[in-house]
C-alpha positions in Angstrom: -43.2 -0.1 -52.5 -45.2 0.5 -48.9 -47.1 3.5 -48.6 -44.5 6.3 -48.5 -45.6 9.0 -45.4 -44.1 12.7 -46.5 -41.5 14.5 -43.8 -41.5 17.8 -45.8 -43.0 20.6 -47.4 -44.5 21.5 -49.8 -49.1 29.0 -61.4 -51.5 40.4 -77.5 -54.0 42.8 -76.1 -56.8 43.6 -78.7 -56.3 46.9 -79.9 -59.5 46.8 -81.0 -61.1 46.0 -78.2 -64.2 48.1 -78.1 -65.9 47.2 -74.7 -65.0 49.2 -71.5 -63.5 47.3 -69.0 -65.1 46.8 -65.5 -62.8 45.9 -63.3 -63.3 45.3 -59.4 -60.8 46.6 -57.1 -60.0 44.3 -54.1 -57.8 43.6 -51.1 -56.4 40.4 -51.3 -58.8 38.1 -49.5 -61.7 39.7 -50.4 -64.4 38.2 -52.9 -64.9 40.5 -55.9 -67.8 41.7 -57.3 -68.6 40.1 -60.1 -70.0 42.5 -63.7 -73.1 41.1 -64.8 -72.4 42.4 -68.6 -70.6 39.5 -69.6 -71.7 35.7 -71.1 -71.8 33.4 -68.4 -68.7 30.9 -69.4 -68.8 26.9 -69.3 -65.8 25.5 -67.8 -65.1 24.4 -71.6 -64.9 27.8 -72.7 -62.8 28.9 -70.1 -59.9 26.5 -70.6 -60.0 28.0 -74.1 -60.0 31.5 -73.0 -56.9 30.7 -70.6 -53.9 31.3 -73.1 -55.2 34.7 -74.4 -56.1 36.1 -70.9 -52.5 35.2 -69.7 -50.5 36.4 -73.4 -52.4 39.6 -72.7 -51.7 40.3 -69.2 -48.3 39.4 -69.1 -46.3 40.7 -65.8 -48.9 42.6 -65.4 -51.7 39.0 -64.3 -52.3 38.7 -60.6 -53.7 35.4 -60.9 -56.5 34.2 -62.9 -59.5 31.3 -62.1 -62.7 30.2 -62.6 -65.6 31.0 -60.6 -69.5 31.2 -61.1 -69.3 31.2 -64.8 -66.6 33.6 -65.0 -63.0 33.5 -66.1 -61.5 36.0 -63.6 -58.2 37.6 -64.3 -56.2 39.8 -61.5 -54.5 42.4 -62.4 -52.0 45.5 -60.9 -53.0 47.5 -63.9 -56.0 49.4 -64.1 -55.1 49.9 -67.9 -55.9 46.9 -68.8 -59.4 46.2 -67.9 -60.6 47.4 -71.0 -58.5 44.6 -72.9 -59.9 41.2 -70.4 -63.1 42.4 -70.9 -62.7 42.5 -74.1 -61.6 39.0 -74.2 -64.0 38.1 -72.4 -62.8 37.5 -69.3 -63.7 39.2 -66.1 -61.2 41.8 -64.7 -60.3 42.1 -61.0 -58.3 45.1 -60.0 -56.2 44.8 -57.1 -55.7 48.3 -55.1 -53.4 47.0 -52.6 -49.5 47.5 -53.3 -48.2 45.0 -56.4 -47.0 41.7 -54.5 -44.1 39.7 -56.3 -45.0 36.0 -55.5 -42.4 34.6 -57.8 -39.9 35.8 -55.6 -41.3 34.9 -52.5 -41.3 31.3 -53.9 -37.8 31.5 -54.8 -37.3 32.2 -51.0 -38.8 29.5 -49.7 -37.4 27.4 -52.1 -33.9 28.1 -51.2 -35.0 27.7 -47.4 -36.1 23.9 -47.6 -33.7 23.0 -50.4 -31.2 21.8 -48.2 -34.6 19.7 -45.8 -37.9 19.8 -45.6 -39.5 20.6 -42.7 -41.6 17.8 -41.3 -44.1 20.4 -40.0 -44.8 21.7 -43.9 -47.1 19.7 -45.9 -47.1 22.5 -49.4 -46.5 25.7 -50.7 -47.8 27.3 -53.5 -49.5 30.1 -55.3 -53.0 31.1 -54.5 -54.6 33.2 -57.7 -57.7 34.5 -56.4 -55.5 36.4 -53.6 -52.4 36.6 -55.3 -50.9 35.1 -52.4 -48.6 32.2 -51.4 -50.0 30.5 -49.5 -47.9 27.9 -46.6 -49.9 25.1 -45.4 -48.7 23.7 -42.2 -49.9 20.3 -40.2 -51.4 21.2 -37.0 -49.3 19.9 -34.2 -46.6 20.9 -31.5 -43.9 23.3 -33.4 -46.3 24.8 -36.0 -46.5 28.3 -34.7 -42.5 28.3 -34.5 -42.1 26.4 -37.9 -44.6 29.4 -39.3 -42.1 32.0 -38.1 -39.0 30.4 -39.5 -40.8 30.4 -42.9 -41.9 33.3 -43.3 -39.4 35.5 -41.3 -38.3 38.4 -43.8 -40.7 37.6 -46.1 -43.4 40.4 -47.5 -46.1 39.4 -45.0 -48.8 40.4 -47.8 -47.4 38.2 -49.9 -47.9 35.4 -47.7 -50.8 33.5 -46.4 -50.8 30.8 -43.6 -53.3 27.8 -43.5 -53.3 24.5 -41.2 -54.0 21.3 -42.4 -55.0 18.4 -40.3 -52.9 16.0 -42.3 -49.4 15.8 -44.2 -49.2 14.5 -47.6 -48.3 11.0 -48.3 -48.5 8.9 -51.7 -50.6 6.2 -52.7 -49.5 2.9 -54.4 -50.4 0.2 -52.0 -49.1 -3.2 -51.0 -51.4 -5.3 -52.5 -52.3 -6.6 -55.7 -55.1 -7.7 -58.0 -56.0 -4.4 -59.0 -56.1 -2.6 -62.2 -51.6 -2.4 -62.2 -49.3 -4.7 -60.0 -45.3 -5.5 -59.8 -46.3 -8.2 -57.5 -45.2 -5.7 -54.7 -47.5 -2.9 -55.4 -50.9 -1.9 -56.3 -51.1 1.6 -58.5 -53.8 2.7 -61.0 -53.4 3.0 -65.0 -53.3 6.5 -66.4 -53.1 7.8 -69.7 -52.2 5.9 -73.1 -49.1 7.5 -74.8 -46.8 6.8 -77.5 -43.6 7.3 -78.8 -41.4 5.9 -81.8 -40.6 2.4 -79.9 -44.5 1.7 -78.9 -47.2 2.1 -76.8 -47.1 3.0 -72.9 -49.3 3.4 -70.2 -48.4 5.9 -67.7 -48.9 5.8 -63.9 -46.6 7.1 -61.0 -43.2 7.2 -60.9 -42.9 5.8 -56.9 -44.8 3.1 -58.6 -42.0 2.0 -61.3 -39.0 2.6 -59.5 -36.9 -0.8 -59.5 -40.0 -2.8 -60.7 -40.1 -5.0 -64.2 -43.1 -6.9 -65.2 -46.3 -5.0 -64.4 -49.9 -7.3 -64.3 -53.4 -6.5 -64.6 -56.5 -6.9 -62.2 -56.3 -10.9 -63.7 -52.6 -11.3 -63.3 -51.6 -11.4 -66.7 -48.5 -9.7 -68.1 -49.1 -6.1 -69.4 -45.6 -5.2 -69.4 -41.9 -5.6 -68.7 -39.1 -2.6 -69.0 -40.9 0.0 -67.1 -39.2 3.8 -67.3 -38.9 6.5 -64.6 -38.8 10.1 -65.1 -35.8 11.5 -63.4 -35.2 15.1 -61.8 -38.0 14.9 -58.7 -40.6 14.1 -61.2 -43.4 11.4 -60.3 -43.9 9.6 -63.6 -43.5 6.2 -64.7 -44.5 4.5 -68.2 -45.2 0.7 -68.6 -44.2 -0.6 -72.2 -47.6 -2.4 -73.9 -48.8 -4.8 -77.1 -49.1 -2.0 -80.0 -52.7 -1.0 -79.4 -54.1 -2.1 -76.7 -53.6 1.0 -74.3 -56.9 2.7 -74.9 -57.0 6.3 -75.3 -60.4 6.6 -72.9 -60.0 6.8 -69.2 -63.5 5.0 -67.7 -65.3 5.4 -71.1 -64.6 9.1 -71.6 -62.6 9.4 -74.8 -59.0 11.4 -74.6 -59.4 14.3 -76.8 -56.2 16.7 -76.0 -54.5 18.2 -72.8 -55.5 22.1 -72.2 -55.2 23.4 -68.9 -57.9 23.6 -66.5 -58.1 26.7 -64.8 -58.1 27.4 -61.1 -61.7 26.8 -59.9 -63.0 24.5 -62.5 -63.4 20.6 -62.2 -61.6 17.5 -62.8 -62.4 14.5 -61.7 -59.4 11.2 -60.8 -60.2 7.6 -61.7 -58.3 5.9 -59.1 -58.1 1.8 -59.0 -59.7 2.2 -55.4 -61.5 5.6 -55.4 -63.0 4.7 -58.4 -64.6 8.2 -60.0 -63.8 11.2 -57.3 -63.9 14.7 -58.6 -63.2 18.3 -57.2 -62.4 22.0 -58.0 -58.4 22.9 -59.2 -57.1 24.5 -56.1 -53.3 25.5 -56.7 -51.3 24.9 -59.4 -47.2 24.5 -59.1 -47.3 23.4 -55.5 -44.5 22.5 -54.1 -45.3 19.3 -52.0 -43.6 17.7 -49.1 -43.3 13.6 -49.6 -41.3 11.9 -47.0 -38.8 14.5 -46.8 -38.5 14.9 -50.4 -40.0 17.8 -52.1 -42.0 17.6 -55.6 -42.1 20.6 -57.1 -44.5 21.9 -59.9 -47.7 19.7 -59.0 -51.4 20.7 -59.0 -53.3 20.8 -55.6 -57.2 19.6 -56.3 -59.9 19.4 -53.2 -61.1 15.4 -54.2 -60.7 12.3 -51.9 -57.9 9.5 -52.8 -56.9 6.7 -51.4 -53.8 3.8 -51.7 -53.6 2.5 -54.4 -54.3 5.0 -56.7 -50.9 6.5 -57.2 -50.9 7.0 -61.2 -54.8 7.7 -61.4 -55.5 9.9 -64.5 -57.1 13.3 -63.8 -59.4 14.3 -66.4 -62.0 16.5 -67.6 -65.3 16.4 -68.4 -65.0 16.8 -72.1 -62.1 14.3 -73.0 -59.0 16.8 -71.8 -56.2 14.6 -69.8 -55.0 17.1 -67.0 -52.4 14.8 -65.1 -51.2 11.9 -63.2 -51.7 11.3 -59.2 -48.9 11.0 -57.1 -50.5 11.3 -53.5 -52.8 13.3 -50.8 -53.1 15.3 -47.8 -55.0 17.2 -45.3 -58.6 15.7 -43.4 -59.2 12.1 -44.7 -56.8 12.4 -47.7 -59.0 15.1 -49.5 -56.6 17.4 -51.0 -55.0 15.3 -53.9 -52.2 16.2 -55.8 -51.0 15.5 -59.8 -48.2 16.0 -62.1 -49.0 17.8 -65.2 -49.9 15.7 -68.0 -47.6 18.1 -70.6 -44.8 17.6 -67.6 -45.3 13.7 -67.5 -45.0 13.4 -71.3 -41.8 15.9 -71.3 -39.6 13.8 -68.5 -40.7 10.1 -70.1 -40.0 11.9 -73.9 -43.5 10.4 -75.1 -46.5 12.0 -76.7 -50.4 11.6 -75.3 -52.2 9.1 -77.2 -55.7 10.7 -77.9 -58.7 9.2 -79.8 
């Protein structure tokens, strides 16, 4: 398939918690103080922290990311300071009047369901503001786009940012790298599994009406590729029993937690090679030629054609997702599909080793 260009638009309190709580009250773009009584976190240890800081909060969490060492959790409830310190994570109170970004997705969800702008590259939730945050491609009609977007909505709920660039995705019409159809080049992902073989994932704009898949030396990896349906950008290519490795560039595949907002991943794309950046948004909604993806991650890293299907990764071994295109100046906000939401729509399992 060509390079597709994008016409539309596009996150148990302790009882015994014995530490007080020192949270920092801010307005929503501020940057909070941060307390100096707790352990500085590795990104690691964060990820980790992640599903307790969330339980805990509940409806209650105004965002939460990584920053400086921290694990920062927002919060409408002064109350519960004492319990994210206690966890361990650091507590950011937020003064202003309680915002309800769910529902300000919902509306403009409904507003481009029946077409996406072609002025709206994404939308999605900003933590560290609590905001939504609309980003629109600079050019004649963005200042009257921006009104039709936002008109009725809580304007502190809502935060408007230009990008130089719409979104577009990434396999590219070529071959002789890592994955081809013979049409197409896209990039290898991750190895998974389920109880008829061994796949190997990549992008779903990649498999769609293709068969036999190669490698960088033309020989047959594959034939019967699958697609993930409902608007999800998946694709598995069906392998020899054992000879997808679970490693992605020699960094072993150990399991699939979360990276928080803030902290680093890095994509292995068949032309990018290694290019890492910080986790901007997650569940952005994402404009591709008029179609919009829903419930992809936003990272600030550099990719290029022909790395649709690139694995996203961390550091220590924990597979984060699957890329499915980029945006903005010189294609350097990149975008994947969770790895747990890949697995889901293909029904496989992630090999890890």
């Amino acid at each position: 398939m060509p390079l597709r260009r994008p016409r539309r638009l596009l996150l148990a309190a302790l009882a015994g918690a014995a530490a007080i709580g020192v949270g920092t009250a801010v307005p929503s773009l501020a940057t909070p103080a941060l307390p100096v009584d707790l352990p500085v976190l590795t990104e690691i240890a964060a990820t980790d922290l992640l599903p307790a800081v969330t339980e805990a909060a509940g409806v209650s969490l105004a965002g939460v990311w990584f920053e400086d060492g921290k694990l920062m959790a927002g919060t409408w409830d002064p109350a519960l300071a004492p319990v994210l310190t206690g966890l361990g994570a650091t507590p950011v109170v937020r003064d202003e009047p309680r915002r309800d970004t769910g529902a300000t997705l919902e509306a403009l969800t409904t507003r481009t369901a029946g077409a996406m702008p072609a002025g709206l590259a994404s939308y999605g939730v900003d933590p560290r503001s609590a905001q939504v945050v609309l980003d629109v491609v600079e050019g004649p009609g963005a200042d009257a786009l921006t009104r039709d977007l936002t008109a009725g909505l809580d304007p502190s709920a809502v935060r408007v940012e230009r990008v130089a660039g719409a979104p577009h995705r990434q396999a590219a019409v070529a071959g002789g790298d890592t994955i081809s159809d013979g049409n197409r080049r896209c990039t290898a992902g991750f190895a998974a599994s389920d109880s008829a073989g061994d796949w190997v994932l990549t992008a779903g704009h990649c498999t769609r009406g293709s068969s036999t898949w190669y490698d960088s030396e033309q020989a047959t990896i594959g034939t019967g590729a699958r697609s993930a349906g409902d608007g999800i950008d998946v694709g598995a290519v069906p392998v020899e029993s054992g000879s997808a490795s679970p490693t992605v560039s020699g960094t072993r595949v150990t399991g699939s937690k979360v990276a928080p907002v803030g902290s680093s991943v890095c994509l292995y794309g068949s032309t990018s090679g290694r290019s890492c950046g910080t986790v901007q948004r997650t569940d952005v909604t994402v404009n591709f030629e008029g179609q919009a993806q829903s419930g992809l991650t936003s990272v600030g890293t550099c990719a290029q054609e022909g790395d649709s299907g690139a694995p996203y990764i961390t550091s220590d071994g924990q597979a984060q997702g699957v890329h499915t295109g980029a945006g903005g100046a010189d294609n350097c906000t990149s975008y994947f599909t969770p790895i747990r939401t890949a697995t889901n729509a293909l029904g496989l399992s992630l090999t890890t080793g």
